[in-house]
N, C-alpha and C positions, 0 to 999 in steps of 0.2 A: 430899851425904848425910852422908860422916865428920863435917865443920863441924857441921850440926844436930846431929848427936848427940852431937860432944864439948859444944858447948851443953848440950843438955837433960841430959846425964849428968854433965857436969861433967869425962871423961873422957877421954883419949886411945883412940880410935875403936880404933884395931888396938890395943892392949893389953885390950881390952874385950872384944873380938870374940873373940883369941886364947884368953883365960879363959872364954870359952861355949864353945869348941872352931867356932865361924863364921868364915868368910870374909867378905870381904869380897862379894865376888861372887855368894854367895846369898843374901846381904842385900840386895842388887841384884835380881837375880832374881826372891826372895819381894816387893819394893816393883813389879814388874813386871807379876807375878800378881793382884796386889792393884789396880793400878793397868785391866788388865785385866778382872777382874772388875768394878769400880766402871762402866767403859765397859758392859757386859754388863745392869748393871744399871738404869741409865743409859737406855739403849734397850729393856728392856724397859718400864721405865716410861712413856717416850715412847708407845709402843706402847697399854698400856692407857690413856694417856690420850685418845688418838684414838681407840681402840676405845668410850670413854664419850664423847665427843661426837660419833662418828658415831651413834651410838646416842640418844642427846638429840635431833641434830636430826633424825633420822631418824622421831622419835616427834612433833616440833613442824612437820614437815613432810609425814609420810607417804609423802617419797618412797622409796627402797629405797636402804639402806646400799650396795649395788654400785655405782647409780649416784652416790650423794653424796662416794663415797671416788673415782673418777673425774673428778667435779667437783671436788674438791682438787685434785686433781692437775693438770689443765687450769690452773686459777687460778692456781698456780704453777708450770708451766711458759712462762705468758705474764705472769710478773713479777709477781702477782697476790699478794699477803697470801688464805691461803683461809680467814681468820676472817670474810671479807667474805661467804662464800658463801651461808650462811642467811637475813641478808637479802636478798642477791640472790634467791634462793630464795623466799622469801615474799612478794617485789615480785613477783614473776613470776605467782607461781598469783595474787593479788588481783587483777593485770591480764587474767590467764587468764579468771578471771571476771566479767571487763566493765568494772569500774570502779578509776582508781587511787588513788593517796593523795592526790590532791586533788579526790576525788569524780568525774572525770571519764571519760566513756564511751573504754574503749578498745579495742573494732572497729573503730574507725576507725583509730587508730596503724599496728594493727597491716597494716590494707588499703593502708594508705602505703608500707606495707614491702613490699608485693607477699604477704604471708603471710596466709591463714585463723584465724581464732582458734579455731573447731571442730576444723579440723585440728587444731593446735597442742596443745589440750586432752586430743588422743588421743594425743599420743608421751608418752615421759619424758621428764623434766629431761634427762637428756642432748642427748637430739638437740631438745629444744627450743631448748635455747642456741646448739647449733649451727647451729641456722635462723634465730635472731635475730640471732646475732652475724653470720652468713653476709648478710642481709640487711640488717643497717644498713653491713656494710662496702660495700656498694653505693651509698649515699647520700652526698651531700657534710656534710664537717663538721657545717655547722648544723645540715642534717635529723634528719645521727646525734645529734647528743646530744639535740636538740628530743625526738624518737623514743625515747631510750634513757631519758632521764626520764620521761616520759610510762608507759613503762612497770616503770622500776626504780626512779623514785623519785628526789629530788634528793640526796640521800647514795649514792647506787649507782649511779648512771649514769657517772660517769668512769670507773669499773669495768669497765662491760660495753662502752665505747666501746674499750679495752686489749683487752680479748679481741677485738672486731672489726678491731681493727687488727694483733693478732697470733693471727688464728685457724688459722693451718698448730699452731705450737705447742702453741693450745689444743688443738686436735682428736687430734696427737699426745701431747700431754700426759694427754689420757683414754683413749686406745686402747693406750697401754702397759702398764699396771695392770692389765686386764682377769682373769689368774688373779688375783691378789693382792685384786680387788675380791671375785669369787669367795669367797675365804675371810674379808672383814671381813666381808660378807653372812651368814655363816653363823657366826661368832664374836663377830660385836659386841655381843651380847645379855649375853654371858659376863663384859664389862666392866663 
């Protein structure tokens, strides 16, 4: 710290300090506070920026900021990048409704998998993943991915084969958040 400032002032640090009536040490301090607040600040930004794209995809998906802020969290507790999740998210409901991004019927995928697609339609995004992930972990390698594209798409499908392989984490990875999703649900709007 002395070093930079005899630099930038040209000065000897302690004759400097001494003629402001400062110490050394709450010159320390005050870069302390400073350095703190910046961290303070730092994370509040953080903060409203998740708060505005849970809130975007919440409005390009429909699902409910509780559970999208849980599926973050799931996404990366199984090692998961959660900037993946939207479109994971939007492969899902297209296949939800029959057909996927290669125009193909998929009630059948999904009957492969042992799963309803009626069902399926009536839970949330959460425990939907939970049921697919839970469900291709069942399958051998080729099924799963055959399966996991078919319904997430050739870009998202190694994605959700990571989740089925580490579904203890994912499943904890969403059940932990639960108050905290609580209040994005109720505050994401504010972003």
């Amino acid at each position: 710290m002395s070093a930079v400032l005899e630099f930038a002032l040209g000065l000897k640090t302690s004759e400097f300090l001494s003629n402001l009536g400062i110490s050394a040490e709450k010159v320390l301090s005050f870069e302390g506070v400073m350095e703190g607040l910046k961290f303070m600040a730092e994370g509040t930004w953080k903060a409203i920026e998740q708060g505005a794209s849970l809130e975007a995809l919440h409005k390009r998906t429909g699902e409910s900021v509780a559970d999208l802020f849980k599926l973050q969290n799931g996404f990366e507790a199984a090692g998961l990048d959660s900037g993946a999740l939207g479109d994971s998210v939007m492969h899902l409901q297209r296949a939800l409704g029959g057909i996927n991004e290669m125009g193909e019927r998929t009630p059948d995928i999904f009957r492969l998998m042992g799963l309803n697609i009626r069902s399926l339609r009536q839970e949330n995004a959460t425990q939907q993943f939970l049921d697919i992930t839970a469900a291709l972990g069942k399958l051998g390698p080729a099924s799963a991915a055959a399966a996991s594209a078919g319904i997430f798409g050739r870009g998202a499908y190694s994605n959700i084969i990571q989740l089925s392989n580490s579904t203890h984490e994912f499943a904890e990875g969403m059940a932990g958040p639960i108050k905290d999703a609580r209040i994005w649900e109720r505050d994401s709007a504010a972003f």
